[in-house]
N, C-alpha and C positions, 0 to 999 in steps of 0.2 A: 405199776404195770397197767398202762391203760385199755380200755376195750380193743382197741385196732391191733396190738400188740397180742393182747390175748385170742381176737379173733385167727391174726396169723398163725398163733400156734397149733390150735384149734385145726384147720386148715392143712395148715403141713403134717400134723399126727395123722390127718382123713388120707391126705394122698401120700403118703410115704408109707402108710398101711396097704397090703395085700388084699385086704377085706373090700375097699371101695374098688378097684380092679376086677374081684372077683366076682363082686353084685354085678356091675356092670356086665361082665362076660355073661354071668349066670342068664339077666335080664334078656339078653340077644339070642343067648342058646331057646329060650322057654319059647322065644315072641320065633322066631326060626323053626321050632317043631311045632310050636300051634298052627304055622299057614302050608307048612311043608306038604300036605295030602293035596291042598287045591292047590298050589307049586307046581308039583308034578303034574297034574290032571292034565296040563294042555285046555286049549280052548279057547274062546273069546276075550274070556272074563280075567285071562291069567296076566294080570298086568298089577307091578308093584302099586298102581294108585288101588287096585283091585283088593291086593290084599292087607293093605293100611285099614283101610275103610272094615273088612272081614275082622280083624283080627281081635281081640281083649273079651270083655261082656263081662256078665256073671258066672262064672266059670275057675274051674281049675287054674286059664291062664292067671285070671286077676288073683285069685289064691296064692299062690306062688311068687307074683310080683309083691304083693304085700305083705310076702315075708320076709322078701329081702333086702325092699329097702329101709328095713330096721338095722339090717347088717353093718354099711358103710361105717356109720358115728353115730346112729340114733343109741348103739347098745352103752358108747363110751362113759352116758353119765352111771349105770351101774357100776364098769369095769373103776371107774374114778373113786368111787365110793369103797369096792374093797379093796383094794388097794391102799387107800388110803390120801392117796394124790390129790382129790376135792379141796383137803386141809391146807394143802400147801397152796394150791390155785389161790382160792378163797381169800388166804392171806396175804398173797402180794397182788392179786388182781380185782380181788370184793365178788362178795357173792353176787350184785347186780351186774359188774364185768362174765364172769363167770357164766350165770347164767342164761344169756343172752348171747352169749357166745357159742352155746352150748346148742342152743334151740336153731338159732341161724345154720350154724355148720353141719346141724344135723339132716337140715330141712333141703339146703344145697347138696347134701352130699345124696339124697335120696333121688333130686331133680335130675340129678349129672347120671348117678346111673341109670337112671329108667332114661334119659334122652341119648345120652351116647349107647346108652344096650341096643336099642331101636333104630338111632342113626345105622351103626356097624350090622345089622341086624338085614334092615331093606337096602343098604349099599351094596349088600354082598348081594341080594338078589336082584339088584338095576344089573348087574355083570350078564343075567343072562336070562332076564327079561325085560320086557319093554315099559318105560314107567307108567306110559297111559295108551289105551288101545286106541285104535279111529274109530271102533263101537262108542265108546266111551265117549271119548271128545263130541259124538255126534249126538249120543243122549244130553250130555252135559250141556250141548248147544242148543237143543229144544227146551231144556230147563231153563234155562236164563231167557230164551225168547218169552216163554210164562211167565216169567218172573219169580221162580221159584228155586233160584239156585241159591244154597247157603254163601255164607260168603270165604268158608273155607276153599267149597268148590269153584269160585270164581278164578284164585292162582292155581289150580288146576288144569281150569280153563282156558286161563289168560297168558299163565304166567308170572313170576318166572316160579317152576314147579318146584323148585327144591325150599321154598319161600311156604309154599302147600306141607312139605313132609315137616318142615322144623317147625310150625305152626303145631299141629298134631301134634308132634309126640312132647311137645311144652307145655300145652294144656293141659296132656295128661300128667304129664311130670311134675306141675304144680301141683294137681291133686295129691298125688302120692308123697309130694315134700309134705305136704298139712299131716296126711296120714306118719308123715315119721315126726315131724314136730308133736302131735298126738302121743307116740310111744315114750317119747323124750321127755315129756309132761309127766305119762303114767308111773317111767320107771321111779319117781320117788315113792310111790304109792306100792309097787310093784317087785317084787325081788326075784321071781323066778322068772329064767329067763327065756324058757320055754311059754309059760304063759306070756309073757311080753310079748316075744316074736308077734303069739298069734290078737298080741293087741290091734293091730290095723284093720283087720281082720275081722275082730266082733266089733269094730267100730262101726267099719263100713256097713255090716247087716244091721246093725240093732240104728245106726240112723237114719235106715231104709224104711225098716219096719214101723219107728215111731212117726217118720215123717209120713208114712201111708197111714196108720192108725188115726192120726190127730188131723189128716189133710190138711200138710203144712205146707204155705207158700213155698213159691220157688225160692226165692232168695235162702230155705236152709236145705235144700237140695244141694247139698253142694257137690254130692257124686254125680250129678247129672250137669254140674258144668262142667269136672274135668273131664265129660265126654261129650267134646265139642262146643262147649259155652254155656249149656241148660238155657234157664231165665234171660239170662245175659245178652244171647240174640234179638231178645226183640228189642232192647235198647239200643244197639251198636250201630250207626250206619256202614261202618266202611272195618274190613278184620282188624288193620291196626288200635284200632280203638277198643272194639271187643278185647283183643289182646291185652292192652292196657286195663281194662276194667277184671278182667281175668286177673290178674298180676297183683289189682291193687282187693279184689275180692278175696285170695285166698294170703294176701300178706296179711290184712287185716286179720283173718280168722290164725295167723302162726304167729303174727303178737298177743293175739287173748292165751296161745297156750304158752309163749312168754311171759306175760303176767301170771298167771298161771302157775307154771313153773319154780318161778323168784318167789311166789309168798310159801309157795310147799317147801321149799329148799329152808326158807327160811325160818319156817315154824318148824322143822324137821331139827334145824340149828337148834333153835332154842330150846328144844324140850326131847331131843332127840339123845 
């Protein structure tokens, strides 16, 4: 049973389960009550690019997103474990199939519901409001005269804006796959599964706090690229690129918790 075999299964257990459906709605319902007060307000400022921008931080919202996307598959390699099902995997697909399989499907399955939670999430509020105001478009047009417009806000600007919302909630989506590849890692370390949940969770703070303590370059910030690029902007010329270096900065970091992963499973084999 080769990796592509085993990753398809991997895959089909994630979407033929309730649980990634469920994240995802949960995802949309959280990100839908966090903007819902300025929603209603009325105003200038109530425009779907309005509340993209407003919406996550340090907060209850990101609490709650980082519990859930341990939900989809991240929780699978415990449930595999007692079960007993790991044994069987293991032996027609190898624990280097297995586990690798494991950390992908988990990392994708986190990405899909924070992007489609957020997709379904501001689609339902483009129904009945306006995606960008002509306030807006007119600040955003003095910014970029300055020269000071990101470059998220250029397809904003520019064009084509739906190009703006999938940008955004990717970024952040890739953050939160590393946060459940993270969980995916800990659960051989880890058995309850309540402490697990809230693994993403003391990840996110205690890497805040060390990277503030030790003032540590950008480059291990990495919760400050998935809000909006971090370091990452000042290298990028043009978003596609920054995207690209986004992509290939937090794949990097969800194969070290793949390596990672494979030596713990493995020493866990041997001596477990």
């Amino acid at each position: 049973m080769g990796f592509l075999r085993t990753l398809r299964t991997d895959f089909c257990r994630m979407f033929l389960s309730g649980k990634f459906y469920s994240a995802a709605g949960a995802v949309a319902g959280i990100a839908l009550l966090s903007v819902w007060p300025e929603a209603q307000s009325g105003g200038y400022r109530t425009s779907v690019y309005y509340l993209v921008n407003a919406r996550g931080g340090i907060s209850a919202f990101l609490l709650a997103i980082s519990v859930l996307i341990v939900v989809p598959y991240a929780l699978s390699g415990r449930e595999d474990a007692q079960n007993h099902y790991v044994h069987c995997m293991e032996s027609r697909a190898g624990l280097w199939n297995y586990t690798w399989s494991k950390i992908f499907t988990a990392s994708a399955g986190a990405f899909l519901a924070v992007f489609l939670g957020y997709a379904l999430c501001f689609g339902l509020l483009s129904l009945k409001l306006p995606v960008i105001s002509a306030d807006e478009v007119s600040a955003l047009s003095r910014q970029m005269a300055q020269g000071s417009l990101n470059l998220y806000d250029v397809l904003a600007l520019k064009g084509p804006r739906i190009l703006f919302f999938a940008a955004q909630f990717a970024t952040e989506g890739l953050g939160y796959a590393f946060m459940a590849g993270f969980a995916v890692m800990m659960s051989v370390k880890i058995e309850n599964v309540f402490v697990l949940l809230s693994v993403p969770i003391m990840f996110y703070y205690g890497s805040s706090f060390l990277a503030a303590l030790f003032k540590a370059p950008g480059i291990f910030c990495w919760y400050y690229v998935m809000n909006g690029g971090g370091w990452l902007r000042q290298i990028a010329p043009s978003l596609g690129i920054l995207m690209l270096l986004i992509l290939l900065y937090f794949g990097s970091l969800i194969c070290l918790e793949g390596i990672v992963y494979y030596f713990w499973m493995k020493r866990r084999k041997i001596y477990g």
